[in-house]
VOPANU-971234 format. One record per atom (N, C-alpha, C): y negated, x negated, z negated. Coordinates in pm, whole numbers, padded with zeros to 5 digits, always signed. Each point is the difference from the previous one (the first is absolute). Last residue first. Layout:
YXZ;...
END
This chain:
-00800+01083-02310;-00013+00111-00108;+00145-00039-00083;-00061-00210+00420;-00123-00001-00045;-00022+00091-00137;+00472-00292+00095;-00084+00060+00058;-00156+00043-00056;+00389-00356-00058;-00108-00017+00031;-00090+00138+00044;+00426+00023-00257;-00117-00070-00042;-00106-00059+00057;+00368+00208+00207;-00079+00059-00051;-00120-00033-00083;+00204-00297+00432;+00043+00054-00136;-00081+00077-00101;+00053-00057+00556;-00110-00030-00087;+00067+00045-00140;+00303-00120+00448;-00076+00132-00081;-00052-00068-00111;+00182-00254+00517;+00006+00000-00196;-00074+00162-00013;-00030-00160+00399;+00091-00097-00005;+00086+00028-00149;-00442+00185+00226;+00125+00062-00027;+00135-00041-00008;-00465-00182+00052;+00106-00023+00134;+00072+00089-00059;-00225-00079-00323;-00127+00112+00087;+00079-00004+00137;+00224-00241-00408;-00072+00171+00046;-00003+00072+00045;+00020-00491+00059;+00094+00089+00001;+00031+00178-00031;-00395-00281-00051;+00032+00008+00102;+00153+00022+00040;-00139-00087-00423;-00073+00108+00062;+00029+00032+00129;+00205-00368-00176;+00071+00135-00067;-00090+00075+00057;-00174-00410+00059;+00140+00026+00089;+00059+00130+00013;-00363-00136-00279;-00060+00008+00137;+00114+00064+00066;+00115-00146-00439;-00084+00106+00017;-00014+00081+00098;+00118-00432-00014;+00105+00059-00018;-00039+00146+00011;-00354-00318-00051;+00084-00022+00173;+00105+00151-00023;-00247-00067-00437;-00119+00062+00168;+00100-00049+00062;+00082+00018-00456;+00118+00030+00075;-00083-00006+00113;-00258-00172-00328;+00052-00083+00004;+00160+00088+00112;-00399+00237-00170;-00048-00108+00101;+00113-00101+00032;-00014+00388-00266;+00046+00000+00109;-00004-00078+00089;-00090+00156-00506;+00106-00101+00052;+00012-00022+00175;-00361+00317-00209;+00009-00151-00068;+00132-00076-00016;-00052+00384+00221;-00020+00042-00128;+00043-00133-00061;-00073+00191+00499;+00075-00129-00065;+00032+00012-00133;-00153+00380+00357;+00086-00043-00157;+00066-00095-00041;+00017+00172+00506;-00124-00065-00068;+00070-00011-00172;+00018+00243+00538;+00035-00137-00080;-00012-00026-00052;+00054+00434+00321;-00112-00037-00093;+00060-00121-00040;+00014+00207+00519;+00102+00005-00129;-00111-00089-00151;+00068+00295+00517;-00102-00054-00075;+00097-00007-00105;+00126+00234+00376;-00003-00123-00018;-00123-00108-00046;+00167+00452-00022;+00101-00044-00034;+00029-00153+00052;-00264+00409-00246;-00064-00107+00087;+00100-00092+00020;+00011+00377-00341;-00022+00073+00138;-00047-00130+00157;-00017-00184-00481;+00050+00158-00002;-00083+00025+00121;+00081-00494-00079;-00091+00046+00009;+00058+00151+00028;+00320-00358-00175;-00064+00066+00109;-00115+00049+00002;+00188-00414-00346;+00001+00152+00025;-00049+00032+00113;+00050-00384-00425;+00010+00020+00215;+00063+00135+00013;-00230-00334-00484;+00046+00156+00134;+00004-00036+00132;+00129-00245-00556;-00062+00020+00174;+00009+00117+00040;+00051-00038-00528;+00052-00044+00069;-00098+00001+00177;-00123+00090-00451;+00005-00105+00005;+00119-00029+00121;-00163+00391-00152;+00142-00007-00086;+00002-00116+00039;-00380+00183+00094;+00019+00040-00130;+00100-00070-00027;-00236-00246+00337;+00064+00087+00022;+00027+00035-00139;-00390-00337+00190;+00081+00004-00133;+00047+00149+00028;-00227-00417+00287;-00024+00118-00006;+00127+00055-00109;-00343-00404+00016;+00066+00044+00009;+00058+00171-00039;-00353-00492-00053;+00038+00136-00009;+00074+00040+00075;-00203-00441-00280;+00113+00051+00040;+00009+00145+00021;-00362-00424-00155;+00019+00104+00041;+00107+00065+00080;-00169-00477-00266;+00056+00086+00144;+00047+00137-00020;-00265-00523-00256;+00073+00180-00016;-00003+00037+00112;-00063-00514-00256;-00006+00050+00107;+00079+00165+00010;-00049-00412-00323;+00007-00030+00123;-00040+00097+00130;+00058+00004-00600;-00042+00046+00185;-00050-00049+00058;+00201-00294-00424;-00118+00082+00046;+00031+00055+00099;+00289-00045-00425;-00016-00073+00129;-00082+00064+00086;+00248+00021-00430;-00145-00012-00013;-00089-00045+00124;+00489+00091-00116;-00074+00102-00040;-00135-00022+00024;+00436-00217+00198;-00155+00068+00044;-00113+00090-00038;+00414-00242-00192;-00043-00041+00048;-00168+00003+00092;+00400+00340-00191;-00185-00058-00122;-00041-00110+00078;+00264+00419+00156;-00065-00149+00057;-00058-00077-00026;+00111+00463-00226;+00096-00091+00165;+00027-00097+00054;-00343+00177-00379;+00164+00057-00032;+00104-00091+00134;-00460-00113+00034;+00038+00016-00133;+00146+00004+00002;-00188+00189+00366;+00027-00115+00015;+00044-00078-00113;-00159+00457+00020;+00150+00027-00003;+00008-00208-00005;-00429+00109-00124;+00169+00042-00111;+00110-00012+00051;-00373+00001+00294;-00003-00156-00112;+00148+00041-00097;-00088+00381+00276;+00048-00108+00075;+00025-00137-00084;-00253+00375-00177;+00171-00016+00006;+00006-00081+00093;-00404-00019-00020;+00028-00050-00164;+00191+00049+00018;-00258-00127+00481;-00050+00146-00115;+00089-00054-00128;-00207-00395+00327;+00178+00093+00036;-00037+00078-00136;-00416-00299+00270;+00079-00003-00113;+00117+00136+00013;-00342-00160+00340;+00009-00094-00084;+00111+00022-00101;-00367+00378+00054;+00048-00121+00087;+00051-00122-00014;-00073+00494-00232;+00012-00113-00059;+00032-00092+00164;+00007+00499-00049;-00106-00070+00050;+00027-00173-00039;+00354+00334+00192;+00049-00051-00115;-00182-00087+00041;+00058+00430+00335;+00083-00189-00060;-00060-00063-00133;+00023+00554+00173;-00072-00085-00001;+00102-00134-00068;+00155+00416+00274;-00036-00031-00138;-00063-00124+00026;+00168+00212+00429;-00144+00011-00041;-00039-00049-00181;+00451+00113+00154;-00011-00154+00095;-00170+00001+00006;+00339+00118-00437;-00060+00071+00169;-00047-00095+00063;+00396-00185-00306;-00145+00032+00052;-00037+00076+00026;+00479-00174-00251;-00068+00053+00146;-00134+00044-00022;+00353-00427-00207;-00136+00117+00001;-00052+00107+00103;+00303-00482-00170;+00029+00134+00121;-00052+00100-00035;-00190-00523-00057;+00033+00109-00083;+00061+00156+00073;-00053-00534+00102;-00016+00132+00065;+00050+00091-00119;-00121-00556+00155;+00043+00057-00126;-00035+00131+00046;+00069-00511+00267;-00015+00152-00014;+00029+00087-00072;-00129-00526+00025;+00123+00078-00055;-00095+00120+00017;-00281-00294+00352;+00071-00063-00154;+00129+00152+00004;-00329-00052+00407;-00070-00009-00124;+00056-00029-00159;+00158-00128+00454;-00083-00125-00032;-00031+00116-00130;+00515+00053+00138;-00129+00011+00043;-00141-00047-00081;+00430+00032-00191;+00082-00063+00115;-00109+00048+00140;+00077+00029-00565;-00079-00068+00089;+00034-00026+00126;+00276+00395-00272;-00081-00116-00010;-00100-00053+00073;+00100+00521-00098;+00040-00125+00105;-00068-00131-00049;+00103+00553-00243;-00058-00131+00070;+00057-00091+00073;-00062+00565-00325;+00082-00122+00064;-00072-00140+00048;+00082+00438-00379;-00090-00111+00077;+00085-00015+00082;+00113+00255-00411;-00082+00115+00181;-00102-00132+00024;+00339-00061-00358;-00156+00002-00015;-00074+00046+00110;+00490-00069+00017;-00027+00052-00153;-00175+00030-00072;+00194-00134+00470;+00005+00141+00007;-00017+00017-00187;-00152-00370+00337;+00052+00016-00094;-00027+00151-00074;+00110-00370+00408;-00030+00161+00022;+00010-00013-00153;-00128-00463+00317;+00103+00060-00105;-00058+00145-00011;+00059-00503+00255;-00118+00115+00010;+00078+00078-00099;+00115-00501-00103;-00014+00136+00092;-00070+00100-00006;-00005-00575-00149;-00007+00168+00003;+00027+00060+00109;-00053-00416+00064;+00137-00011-00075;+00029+00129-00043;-00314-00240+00278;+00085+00086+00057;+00111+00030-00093;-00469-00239-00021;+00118-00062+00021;+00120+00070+00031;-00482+00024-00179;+00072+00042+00117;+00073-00042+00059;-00125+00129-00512;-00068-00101+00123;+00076+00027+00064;+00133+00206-00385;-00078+00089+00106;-00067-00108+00117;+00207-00144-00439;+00107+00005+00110;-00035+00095+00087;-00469-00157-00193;+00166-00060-00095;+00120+00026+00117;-00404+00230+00205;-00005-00125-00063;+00111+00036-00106;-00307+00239+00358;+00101-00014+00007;-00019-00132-00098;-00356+00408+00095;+00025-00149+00022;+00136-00034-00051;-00085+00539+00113;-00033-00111-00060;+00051-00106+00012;-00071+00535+00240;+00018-00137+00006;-00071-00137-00140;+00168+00588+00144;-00135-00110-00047;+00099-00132+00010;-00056+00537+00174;+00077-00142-00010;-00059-00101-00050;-00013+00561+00044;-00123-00103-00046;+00120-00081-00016;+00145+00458+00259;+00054-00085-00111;-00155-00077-00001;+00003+00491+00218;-00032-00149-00021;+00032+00000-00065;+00139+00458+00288;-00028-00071-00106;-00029-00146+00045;+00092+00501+00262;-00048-00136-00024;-00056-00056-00128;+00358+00379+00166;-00125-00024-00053;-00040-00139-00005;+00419+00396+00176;-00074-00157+00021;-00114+00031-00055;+00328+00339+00102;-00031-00032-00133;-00116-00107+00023;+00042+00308+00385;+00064-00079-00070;-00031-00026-00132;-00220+00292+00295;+00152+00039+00085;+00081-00132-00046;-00448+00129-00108;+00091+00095-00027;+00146-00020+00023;-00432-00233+00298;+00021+00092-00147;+00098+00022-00023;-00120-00358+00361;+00125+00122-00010;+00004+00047-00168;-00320-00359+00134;+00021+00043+00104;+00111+00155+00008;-00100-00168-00446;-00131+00005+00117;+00028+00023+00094;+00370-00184-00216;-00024+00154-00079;-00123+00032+00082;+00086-00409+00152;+00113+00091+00024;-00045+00145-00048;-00199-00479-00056;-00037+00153+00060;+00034+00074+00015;+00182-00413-00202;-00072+00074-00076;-00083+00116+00075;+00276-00197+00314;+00085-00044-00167;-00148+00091-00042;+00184+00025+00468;-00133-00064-00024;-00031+00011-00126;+00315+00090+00382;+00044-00051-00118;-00117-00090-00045;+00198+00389+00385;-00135-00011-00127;+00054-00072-00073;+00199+00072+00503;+00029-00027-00141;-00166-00031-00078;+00241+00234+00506;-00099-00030-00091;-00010-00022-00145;+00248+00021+00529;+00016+00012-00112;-00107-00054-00076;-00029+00119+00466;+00137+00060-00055;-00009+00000-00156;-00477+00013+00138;+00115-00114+00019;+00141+00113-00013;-00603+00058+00015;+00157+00036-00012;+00106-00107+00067;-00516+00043-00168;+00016-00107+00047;+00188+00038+00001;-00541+00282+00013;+00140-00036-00024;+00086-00133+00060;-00529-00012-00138;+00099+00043+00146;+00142+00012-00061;-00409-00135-00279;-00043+00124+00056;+00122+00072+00143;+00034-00454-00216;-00151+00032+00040;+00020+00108+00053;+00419+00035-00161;-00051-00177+00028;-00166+00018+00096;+00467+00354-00290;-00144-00016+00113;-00098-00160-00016;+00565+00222-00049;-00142-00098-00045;-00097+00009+00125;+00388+00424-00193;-00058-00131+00091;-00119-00082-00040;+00192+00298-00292;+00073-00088-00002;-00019-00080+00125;-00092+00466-00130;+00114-00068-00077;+00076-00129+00035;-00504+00130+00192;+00161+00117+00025;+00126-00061-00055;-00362-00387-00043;-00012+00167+00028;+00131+00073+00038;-00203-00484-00262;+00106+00062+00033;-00028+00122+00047;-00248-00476+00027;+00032+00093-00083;+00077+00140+00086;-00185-00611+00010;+00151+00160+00053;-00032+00080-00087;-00278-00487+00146;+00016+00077-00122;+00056+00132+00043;+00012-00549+00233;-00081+00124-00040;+00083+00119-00091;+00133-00472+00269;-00083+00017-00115;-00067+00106+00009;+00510-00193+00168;-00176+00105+00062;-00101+00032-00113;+00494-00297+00191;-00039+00085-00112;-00147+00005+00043;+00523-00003+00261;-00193-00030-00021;-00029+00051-00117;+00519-00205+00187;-00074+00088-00130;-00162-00012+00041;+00357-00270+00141;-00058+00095+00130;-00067+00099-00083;+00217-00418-00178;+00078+00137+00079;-00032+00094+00072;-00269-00368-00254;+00099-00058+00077;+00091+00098+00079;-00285+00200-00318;-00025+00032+00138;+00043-00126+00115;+00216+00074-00479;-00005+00115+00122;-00127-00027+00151;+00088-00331-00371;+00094-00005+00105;-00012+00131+00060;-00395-00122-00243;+00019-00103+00122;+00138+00023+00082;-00102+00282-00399;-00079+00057+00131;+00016-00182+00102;+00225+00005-00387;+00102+00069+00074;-00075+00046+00068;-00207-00339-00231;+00179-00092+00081;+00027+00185+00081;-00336+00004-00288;-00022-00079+00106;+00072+00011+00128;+00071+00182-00466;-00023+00069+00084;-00059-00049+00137;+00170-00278-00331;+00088+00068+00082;-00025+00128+00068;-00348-00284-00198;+00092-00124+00089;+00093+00116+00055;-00212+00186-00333;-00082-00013+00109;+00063-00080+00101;+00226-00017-00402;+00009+00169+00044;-00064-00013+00090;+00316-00301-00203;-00147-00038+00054;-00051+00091+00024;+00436+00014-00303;-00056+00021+00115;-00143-00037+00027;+00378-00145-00370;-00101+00041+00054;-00066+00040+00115;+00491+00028-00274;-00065-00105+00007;-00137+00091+00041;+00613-00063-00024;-00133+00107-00040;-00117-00131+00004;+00430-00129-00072;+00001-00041+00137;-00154+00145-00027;+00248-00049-00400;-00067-00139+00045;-00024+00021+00157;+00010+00351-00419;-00008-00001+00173;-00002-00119+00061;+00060+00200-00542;-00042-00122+00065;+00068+00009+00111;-00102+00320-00491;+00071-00013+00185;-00055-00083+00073;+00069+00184-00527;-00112-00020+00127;+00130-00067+00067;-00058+00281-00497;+00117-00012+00137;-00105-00020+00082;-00087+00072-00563;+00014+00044+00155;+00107-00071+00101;-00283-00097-00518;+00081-00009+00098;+00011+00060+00131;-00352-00078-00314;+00070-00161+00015;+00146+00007+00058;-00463+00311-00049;+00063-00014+00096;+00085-00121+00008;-00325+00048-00297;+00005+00148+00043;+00096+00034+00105;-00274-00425+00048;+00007+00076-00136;+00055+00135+00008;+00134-00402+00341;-00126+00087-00042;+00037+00098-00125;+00263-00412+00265;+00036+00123+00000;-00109+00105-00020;-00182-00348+00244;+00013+00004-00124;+00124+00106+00011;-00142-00354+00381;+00031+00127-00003;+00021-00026-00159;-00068-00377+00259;-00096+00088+00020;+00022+00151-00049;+00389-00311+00038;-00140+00008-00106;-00100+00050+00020;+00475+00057+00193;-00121+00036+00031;-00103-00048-00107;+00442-00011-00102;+00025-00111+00137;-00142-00016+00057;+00012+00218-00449;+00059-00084+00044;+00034-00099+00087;-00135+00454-00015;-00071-00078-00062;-00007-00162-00021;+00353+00338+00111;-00045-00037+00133;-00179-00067-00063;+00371+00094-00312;+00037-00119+00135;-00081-00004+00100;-00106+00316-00359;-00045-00134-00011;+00063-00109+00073;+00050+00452+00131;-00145-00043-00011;-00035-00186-00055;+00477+00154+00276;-00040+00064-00154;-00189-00053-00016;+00304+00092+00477;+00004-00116-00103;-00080+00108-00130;+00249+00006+00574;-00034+00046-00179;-00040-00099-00083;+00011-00045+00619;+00028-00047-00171;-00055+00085-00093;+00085-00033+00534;-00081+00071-00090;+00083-00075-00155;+00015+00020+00633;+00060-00083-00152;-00141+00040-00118;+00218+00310+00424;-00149-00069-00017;+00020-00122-00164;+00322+00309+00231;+00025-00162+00029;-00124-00066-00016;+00154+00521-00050;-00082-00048+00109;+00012-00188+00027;+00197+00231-00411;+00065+00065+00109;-00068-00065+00158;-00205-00106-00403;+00128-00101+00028;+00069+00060+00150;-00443+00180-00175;+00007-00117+00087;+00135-00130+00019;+00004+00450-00260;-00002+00048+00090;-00038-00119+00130;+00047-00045-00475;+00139+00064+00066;-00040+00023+00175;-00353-00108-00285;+00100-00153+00042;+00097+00050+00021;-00286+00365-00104;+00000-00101+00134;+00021-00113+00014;+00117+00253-00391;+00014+00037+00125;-00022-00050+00143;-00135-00211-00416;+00173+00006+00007;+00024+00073+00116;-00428-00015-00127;-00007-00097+00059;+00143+00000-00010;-00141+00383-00146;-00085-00004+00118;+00053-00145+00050;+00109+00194-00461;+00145+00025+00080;-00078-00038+00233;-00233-00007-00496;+00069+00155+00041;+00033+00016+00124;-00081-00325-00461;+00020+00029+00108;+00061+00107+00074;-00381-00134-00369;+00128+00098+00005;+00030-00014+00124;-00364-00267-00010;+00111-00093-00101;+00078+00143+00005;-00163-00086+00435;-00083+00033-00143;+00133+00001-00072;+00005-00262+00491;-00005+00085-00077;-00045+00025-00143;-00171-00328+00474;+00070+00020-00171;+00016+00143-00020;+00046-00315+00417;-00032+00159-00025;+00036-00023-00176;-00080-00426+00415;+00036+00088-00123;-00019+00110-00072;+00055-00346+00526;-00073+00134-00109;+00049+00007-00101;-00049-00406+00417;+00101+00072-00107;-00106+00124-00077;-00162-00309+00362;-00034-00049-00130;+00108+00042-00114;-00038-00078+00533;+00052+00060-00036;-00003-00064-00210;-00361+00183+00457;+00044-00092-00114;+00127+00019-00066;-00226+00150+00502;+00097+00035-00121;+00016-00073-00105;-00222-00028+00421;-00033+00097-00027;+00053+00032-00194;-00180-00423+00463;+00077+00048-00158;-00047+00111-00073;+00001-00060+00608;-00066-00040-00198;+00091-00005-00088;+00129+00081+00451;-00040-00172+00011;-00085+00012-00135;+00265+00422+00234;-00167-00103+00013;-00054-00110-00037;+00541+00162+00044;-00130+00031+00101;-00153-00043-00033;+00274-00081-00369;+00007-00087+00107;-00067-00006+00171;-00091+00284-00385;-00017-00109-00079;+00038-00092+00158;+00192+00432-00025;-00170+00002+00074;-00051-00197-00032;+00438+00105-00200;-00002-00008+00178;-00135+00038+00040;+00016+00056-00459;+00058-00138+00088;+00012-00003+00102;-00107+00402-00146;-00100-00077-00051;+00070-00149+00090;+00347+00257-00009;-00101+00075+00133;-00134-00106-00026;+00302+00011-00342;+00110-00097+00090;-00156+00025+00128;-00055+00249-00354;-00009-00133-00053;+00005-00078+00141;+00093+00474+00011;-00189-00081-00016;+00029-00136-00014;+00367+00211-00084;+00003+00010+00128;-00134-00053+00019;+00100+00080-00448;+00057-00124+00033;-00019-00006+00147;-00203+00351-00188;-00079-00100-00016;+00059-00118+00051;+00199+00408+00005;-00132-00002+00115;-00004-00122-00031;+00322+00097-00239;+00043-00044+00101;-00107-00019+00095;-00095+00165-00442;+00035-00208+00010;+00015+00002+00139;-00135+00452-00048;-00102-00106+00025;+00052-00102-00025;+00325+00348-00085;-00040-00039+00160;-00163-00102-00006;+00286+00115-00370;+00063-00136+00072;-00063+00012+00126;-00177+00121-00517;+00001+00069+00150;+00054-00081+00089;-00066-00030-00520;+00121+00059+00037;-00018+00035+00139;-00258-00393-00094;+00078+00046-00112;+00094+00099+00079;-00248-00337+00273;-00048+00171-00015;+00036+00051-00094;-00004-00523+00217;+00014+00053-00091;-00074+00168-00035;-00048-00394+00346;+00061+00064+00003;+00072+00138-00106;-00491-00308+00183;+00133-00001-00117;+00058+00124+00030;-00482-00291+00126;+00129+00070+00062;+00098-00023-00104;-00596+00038-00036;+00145+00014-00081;+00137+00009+00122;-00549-00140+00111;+00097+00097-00032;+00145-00032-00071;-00609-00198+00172;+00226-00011-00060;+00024+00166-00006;-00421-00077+00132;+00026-00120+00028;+00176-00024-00012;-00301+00492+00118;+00029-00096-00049;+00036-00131-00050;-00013+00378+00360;-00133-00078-00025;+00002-00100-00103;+00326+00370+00101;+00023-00104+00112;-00146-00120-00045;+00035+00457-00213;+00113-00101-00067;-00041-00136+00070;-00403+00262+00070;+00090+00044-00040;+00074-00103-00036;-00305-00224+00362;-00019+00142-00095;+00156+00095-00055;-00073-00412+00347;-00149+00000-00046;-00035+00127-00128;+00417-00131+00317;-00018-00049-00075;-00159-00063-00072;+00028+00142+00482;+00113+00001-00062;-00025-00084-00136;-00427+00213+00216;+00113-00120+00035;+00073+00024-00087;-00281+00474+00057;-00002-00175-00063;+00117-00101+00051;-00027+00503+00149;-00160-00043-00006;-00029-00168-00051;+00465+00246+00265;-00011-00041-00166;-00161-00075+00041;+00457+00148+00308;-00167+00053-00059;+00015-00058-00127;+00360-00133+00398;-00058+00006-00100;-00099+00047-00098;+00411+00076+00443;-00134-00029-00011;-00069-00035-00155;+00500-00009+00361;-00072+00034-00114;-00198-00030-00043;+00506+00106+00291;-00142-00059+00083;-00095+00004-00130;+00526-00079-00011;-00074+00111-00001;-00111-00075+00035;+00417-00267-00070;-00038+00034+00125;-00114+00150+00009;+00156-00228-00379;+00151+00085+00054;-00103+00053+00067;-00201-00324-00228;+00100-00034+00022;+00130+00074+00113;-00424+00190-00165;-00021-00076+00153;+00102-00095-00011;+00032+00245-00405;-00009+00088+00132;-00029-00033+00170;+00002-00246-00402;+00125+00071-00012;+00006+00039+00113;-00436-00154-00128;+00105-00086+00034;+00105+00047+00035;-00298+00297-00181;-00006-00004+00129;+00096-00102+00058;+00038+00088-00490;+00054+00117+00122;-00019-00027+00126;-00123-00290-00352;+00087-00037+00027;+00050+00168+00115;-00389-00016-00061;+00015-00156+00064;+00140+00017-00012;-00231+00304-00272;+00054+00077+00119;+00011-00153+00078;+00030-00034-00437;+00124+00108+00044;-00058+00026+00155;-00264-00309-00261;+00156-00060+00087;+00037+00129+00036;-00461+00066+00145;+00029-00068-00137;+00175-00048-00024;-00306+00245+00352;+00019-00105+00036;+00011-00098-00138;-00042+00565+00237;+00021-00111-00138;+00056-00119+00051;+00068+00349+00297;-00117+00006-00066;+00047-00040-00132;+00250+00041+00471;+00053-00062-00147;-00148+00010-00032;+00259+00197+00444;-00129-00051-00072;-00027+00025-00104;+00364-00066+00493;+00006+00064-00180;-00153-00078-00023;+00319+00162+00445;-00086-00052-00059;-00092+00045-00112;+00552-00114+00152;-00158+00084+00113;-00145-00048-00077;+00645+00013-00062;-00120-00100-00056;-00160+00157+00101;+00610-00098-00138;-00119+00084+00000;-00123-00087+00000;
END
């Protein structure tokens, strides 16, 4: 199946869709008002890759298929996309069974994953406190997991789609009659039409999804004791204190993220220069190394956030070739090839869209 398809959004989910799609010979076109990787998830400096979902085996398998796909872009374009730094997921001291499951579930897959106990993984990790309040639990060590370049790889996948014949088109789509794009005022119809334009979604198509756009606040501090940059830390999920981070493995220093959801109009933290009084606490408790370590530097993270946190790909009601994309919900950046692939299986009718992705 192929003809001609027009992808609005030029962030990974829709790059990795158009790629896909001018892979399997479709005439594809791009919209998107900003350069690839200038806004939303894709704009970022890092990202998190890790395989690990606790009890859901279909995102390890997305993610492990991403992995292998990330690498093979890595070689097609000639950057470095992927750090492989390892992950650690701390669990909270009652364990409830999130990091046992999905080491059941990255054995079955061959993704190599390690258990360990807080203070073994304190231990091998100095940079890491067990933390107050939390001296036991169950964490999980991903040695082949790691960092994504996020701008570098949204690079890499608008340089290989229009290596494929992919155009991309700088201007601004809005949606009429359920779902055609209008492009300065002119319909712009295709066989097939994908919206994957992450935090507009609910804006462009009221009603017709959960999606809301939310901001994380990232903060960055100076790296020092076993936080210098030497590669010995891992990026790490720490589910007992709703943080997460990435070591030093870019110029502004250790990425510290509180998993917070935002509106995306609340006002920023006024203090310039300095990380809000829980943040100092959680570092304290986590990272005494860095308790006192100056900002370097804050980034702004928005994204589009589904109630049940899972993706949508869904039809457009009554439009049977318009299809919606979207609901990263702050993991999605790291399945974008695999992603790409599965959508487009889809929308080829190669596959049926699993209920959990639909719009309601």
């Amino acid at each position: 199946m192929s003809g001609t398809a027009l992808v609005v959004g030029a962030g990974v989910f829709g790059l990795s869709v158009a790629r896909e799609l001018a892979l399997r010979s479709w005439s594809v076109r791009v919209v998107d008002p900003r350069p690839p990787g200038t806004r939303g998830p894709s704009a970022g400096e890092t990202r998190i890759l890790r395989c690990a979902h606790g009890t859901d085996p279909w995102y390890a398998e997305l993610a492990r298929r991403a992995t292998a796909q990330w690498r093979a872009l890595e070689r097609e374009s000639g950057r470095r996309l992927l750090l492989p730094t390892g992950v650690l997921t701390l669990g909270p001291a009652a364990d409830d069974g999130w990091e046992r499951a999905a080491h059941g579930h990255l054995t079955r897959l061959g993704v190599p994953a390690e258990l360990l106990t807080a203070g073994a993984a304190a231990r091998r990790f100095p940079g890491f406190a067990p933390g107050p309040g939390s001296p036991g639990g169950t964490a999980l060590f991903e040695p082949e997991a790691g960092v994504l370049l996020a701008r570098e790889a949204t690079a890499a996948l608008a340089a290989s789609a229009t290596a494929h014949r992919a155009e991309l088109i700088r201007a601004e789509a809005t949606a009429r009659d359920g779902g055609t794009a209008v492009v300065g005022g002119e319909p712009w119809p295709a066989d097939l039409t994908v919206w994957a334009v992450g935090t507009a979604l609910p804006a462009l198509f009221p009603g017709l999804t959960t999606v809301r756009p939310v901001r994380q606040d990232c903060w960055y501090v100076r790296p020092g004791g076993p936080w210098a940059a030497d590669g010995r830390q891992p990026a790490w999920l720490d589910r007992a204190h709703g943080c997460y981070g990435i070591p030093a493995v870019a110029s502004h220093g250790v990425k510290v993220v509180p998993d917070v959801e935002t509106p995306p109009g609340a006002p920023a933290d006024p203090r310039p220069g300095e990380a809000p009084p829980a943040l100092r606490a959680y570092l304290r408790a986590r990272l005494p190394a860095l308790a006192g370590a100056p900002v370097t530097h804050r980034e702004v993270c928005s994204y589009a956030l589904a109630a049940d946190e899972h993706f949508v790909l869904a039809r457009h009601p009554g439009r049977p070739g318009v299809w919606l994309v979207g609901g990263d919900s702050g993991h999605g950046f790291k399945h974008g090839p695999a992603w790409g692939a599965f959508v487009c299986d889809v929308v080829e009718g190669r596959r049926a869209a699993p209920p959990r992705f639909a719009l309601r």
